[in-house]
C-alpha positions, -999 to 999 in steps of 0.1 A, spaced: 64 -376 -782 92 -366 -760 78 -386 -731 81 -414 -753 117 -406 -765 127 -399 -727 111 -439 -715 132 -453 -750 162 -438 -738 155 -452 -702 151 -489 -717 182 -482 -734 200 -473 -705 187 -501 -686 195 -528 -714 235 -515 -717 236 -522 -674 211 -557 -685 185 -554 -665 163 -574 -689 188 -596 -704 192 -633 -694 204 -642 -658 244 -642 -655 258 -672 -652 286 -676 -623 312 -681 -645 304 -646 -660 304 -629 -625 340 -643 -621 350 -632 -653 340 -599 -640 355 -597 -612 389 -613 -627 387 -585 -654 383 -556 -628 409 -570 -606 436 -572 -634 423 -538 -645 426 -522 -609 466 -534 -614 468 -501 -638 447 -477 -621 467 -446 -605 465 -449 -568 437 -426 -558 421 -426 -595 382 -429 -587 375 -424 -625 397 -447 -639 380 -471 -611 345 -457 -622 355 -468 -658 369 -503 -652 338 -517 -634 315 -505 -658 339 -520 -684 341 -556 -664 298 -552 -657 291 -545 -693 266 -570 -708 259 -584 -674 221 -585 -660 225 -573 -624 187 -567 -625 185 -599 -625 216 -614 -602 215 -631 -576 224 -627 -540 256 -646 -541 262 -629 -571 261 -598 -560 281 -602 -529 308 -619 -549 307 -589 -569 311 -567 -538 335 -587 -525 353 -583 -557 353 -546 -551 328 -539 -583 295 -526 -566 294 -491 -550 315 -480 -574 298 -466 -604 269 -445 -597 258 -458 -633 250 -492 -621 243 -480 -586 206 -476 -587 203 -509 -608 221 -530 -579 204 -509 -557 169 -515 -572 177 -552 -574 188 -559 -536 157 -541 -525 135 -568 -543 157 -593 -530 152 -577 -497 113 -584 -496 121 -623 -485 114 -625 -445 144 -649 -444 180 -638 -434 187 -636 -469 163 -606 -475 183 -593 -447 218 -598 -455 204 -582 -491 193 -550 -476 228 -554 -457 243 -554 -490 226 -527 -502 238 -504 -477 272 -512 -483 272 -509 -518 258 -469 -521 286 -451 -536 301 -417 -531 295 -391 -545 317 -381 -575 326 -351 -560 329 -347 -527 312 -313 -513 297 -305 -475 261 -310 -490 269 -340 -512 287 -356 -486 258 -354 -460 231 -365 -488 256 -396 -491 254 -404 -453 218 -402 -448 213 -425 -480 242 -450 -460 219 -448 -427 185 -449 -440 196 -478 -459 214 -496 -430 181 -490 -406 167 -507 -434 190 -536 -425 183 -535 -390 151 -531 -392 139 -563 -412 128 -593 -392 156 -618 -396 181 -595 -385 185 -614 -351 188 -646 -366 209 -634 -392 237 -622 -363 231 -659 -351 245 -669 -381 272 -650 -383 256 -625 -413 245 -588 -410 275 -577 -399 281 -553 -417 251 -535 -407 272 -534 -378 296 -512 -385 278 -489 -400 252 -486 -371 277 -459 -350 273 -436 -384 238 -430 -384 229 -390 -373 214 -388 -339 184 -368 -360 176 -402 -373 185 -423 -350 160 -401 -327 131 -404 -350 138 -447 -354 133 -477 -334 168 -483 -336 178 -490 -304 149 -512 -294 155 -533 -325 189 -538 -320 185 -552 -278 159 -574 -292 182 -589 -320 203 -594 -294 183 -613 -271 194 -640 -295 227 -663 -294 247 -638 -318 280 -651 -336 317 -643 -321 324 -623 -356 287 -601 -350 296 -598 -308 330 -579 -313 318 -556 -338 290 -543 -313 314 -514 -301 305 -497 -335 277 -485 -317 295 -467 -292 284 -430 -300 254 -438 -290 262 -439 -256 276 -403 -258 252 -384 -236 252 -360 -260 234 -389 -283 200 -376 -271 189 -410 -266 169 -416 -235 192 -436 -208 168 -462 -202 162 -472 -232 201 -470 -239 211 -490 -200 186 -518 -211 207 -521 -248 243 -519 -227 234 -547 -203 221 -566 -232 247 -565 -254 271 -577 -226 252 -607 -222 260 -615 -255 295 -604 -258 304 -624 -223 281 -652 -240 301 -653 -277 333 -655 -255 324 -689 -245 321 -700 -278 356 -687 -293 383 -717 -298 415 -715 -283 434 -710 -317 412 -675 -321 437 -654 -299 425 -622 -320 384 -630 -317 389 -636 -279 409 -604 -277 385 -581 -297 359 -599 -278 373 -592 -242 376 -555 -250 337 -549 -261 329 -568 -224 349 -538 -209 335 -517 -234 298 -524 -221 307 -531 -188 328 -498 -184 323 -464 -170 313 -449 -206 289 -468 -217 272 -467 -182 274 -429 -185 289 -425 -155 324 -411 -167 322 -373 -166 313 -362 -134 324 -393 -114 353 -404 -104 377 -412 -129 382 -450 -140 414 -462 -124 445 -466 -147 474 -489 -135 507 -476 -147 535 -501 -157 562 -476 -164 566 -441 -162 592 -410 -167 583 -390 -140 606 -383 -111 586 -403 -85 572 -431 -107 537 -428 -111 515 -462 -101 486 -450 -101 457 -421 -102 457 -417 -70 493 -408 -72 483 -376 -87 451 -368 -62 457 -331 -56 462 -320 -93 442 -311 -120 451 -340 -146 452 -341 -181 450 -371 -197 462 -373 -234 457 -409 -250 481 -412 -273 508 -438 -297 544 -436 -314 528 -447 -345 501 -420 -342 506 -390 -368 478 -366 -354 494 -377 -316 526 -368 -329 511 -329 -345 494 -325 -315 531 -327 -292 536 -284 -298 504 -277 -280 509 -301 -252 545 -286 -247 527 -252 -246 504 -266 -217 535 -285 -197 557 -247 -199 523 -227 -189 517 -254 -160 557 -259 -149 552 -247 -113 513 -250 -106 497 -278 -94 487 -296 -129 501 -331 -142 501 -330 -176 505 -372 -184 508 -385 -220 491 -425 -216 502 -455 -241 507 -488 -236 522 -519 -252 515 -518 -289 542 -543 -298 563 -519 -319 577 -482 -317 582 -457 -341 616 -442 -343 597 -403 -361 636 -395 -366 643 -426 -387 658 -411 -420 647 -437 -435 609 -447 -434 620 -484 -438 634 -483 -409 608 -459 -389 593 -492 -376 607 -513 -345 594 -547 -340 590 -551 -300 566 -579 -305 565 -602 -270 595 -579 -253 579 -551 -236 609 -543 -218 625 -530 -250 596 -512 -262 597 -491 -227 633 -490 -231 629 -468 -260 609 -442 -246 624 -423 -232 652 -417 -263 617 -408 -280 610 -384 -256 638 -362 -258 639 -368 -294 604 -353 -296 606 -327 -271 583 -344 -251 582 -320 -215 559 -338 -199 553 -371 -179 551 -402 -208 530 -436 -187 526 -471 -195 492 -487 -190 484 -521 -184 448 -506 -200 452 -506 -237 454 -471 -246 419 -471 -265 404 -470 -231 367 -483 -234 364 -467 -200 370 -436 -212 353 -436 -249 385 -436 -260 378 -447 -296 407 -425 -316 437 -412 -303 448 -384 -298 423 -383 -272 425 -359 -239 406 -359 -208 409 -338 -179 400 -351 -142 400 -323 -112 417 -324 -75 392 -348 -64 396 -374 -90 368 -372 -111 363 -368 -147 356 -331 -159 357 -330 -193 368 -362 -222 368 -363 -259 390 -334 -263 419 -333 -291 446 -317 -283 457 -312 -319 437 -280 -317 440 -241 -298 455 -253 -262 440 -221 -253 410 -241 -252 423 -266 -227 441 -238 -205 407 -223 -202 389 -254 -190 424 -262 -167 426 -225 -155 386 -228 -146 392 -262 -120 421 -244 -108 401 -213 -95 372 -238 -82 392 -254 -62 411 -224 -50 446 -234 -60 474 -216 -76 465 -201 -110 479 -185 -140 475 -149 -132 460 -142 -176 442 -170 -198 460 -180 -225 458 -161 -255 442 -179 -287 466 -185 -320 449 -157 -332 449 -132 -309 485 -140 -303 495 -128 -335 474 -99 -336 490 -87 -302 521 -90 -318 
């Protein structure tokens, strides 16, 4: 008997969310997503409940169980799927039916699907990891249907994309990720699906576990069909071709050929510096120990991160270590001492002069001790994995790359040990006691 009452209440459920009512009509889905969208104008910034609530109220009566494709993705597209977890298995349910076809559009459904997995409701260490393996067993899903080449052809399957670089190494170790992605791109891909290939860039963290062949035959792969989508851009499309250009250095760069640490460093070519011999150049500072820190005016973490680094530049003063913070044009500056946040923001848009200009008011403004370069190398470096600033590497005497990927943001005791430790290798001047941790400092006093 309570079986019985359990599968009523289950038909119940499923008729509320209309999984065996008629078809929806077009018209209905934009009614939907009009609804939602002049709901949303209420909603507290932030609210997920009162978000929760208005797309249940805006799906009410529909039959996603029986959508289709192009209804769903209008209703994604109208923010309304993956955000109730009450219609999330319904949507779900429905995509990976849809997602039996062998045609792109079984692919772009499981694509969809992926995309559409909510969050959890609240937000804990476990929960959160349960939510990211559901998101990349989902998306492998994606990638590993067989239309997903031709659907990159065609400009779809994108967003598998850019959610490929989230997938664990446990599962990305125990897929055939890697070989179904070089084969999908042994196809013509679209200009939109080339320049989001850099999404994948963790996995060419030798730390990824993935075996370097397999990983060298994927890099020299996917540059073929970057460099090959770049022929295809129109000249109007200034920001494809640019987003385009940088995945070529990307692939064709001394990370993703895994021969950044331990070689010699990628070369940077400085357009302006504060130093008081101008700095040109790397080899400039062949001698040193140099740390790298990748960073942005606009960049709030860069900006938290400025009382370590000073630390690091008064512990260093007199010993042969060039501490060098590395930007480059970004086509504005932010004044952090504006009063008024309107006016934080200063266009330098086509007039790099003036954005240099201001640097160096910024750097006494900041407190900024140490040497502050221009690059003609965008400051996300896809030489040096540099994905998110801030972003440190250090490179020893001899030029090459000793350690990357560091934030400074945290204990520079941490850097001063790894600095200290080239120091003493190579026999130079060192400080005479390591750094003392935040924590121990207090403790001593």
């Amino acid at each position: 008997m309570r079986s019985k009452t359990l599968a009523a209440a289950a038909m119940a459920g499923l008729l509320v969310l209309g999984a065996y009512a008629a078809p929806p009509s077009d018209d209905q889905i934009k009614t939907a997503v009009n609804s939602y969208k002049e709901a949303s104008k209420g909603f507290p910034r932030g609210d997920r409940a009162a978000m929760i609530k208005g797309a249940d109220a805006a799906l009410a009566g529909l039959s996603l169980g029986e959508a289709s494709l192009s209804q769903l993705d209008a209703l994604f597209k109208g923010g309304l799927l993956g955000v109730s977890p009450a219609t999330a298995e319904l949507v779900g349910q429905r995509l990976l039916s849809l997602g039996a076809s062998t045609g792109v559009d079984g692919c772009e459904a499981l694509a969809l699907r992926a995309s559409t997995i909510p969050q959890p409701a609240e937000r804990t260490r476990e929960s959160m990891q349960a939510y990211q393996t559901q998101v990349s067993t989902a998306t492998l899903a994606a990638l590993h249907h067989p239309a997903f080449g031709k659907a990159l052809s065609e400009g779809k399957g994108t967003s598998v994309l850019a959610s490929l670089g989230r997938i664990s190494p446990d599962q990305l170790g125990t897929s055939t990720a890697v070989a179904d992605l070089t084969k999908a791109l042994e196809n013509e891909i679209s200009p939109d699906a080339a320049m989001r290939l850099t999404a994948i860039s963790s996995w060419f963290d030798p730390k990824s576990g993935i075996e370097k062949g397999s990983l060298e035959t994927l890099r020299t792969t996917a540059l073929a069909a970057v460099n090959s989508a770049r022929t295809r851009v129109a000249p109007d499309q200034t920001a494809t071709a640019t987003r385009l250009k940088d995945a070529a250095a990307f692939f064709d760069g001394a990370y993703a050929k895994q021969s950044l640490v331990n070689h010699t460093a990628p070369e940077l070519h400085f357009i302006w510096s504060n130093s008081p011999s101008p700095i040109k150049s790397l080899e400039d500072l062949r001698g040193k120990v140099v740390m790298l820190d990748f960073w942005a005016t606009w960049c709030g973490p860069c900006i938290a991160s400025f009382p370590n680094i000073r630390e690091l530049q008064a512990r260093y003063k007199d010993l042969p270590v060039a501490i060098v913070g590395v930007t480059s044009i970004q086509g504005n500056h932010y004044d952090q001492k504006a009063t008024d946040p309107k006016n934080r923001r200063i266009d330098c848009k086509d007039d790099p002069a003036k954005e240099m200009s201001l640097m160096p008011g910024f750097a006494k403004d900041m407190e900024m001790s140490w040497t502050i370069a221009f690059s003609e190398e965008n400051v996300f470096n896809p030489s040096y994995g540099v994905f998110g600033i801030p972003h440190a590497v250090i490179i020893d005497p001899n030029g090459v790359v000793r350690h990357r990927g560091i934030h400074p943001g945290g204990d520079p005791a941490e850097e001063a040990a790894l600095i200290d430790a080239i120091l003493k290798e190579f026999k130079l001047p060192a400080p005479a006691e390591p750094m003392k941790a935040k924590g121990e400092e207090k403790k001593g006093g």
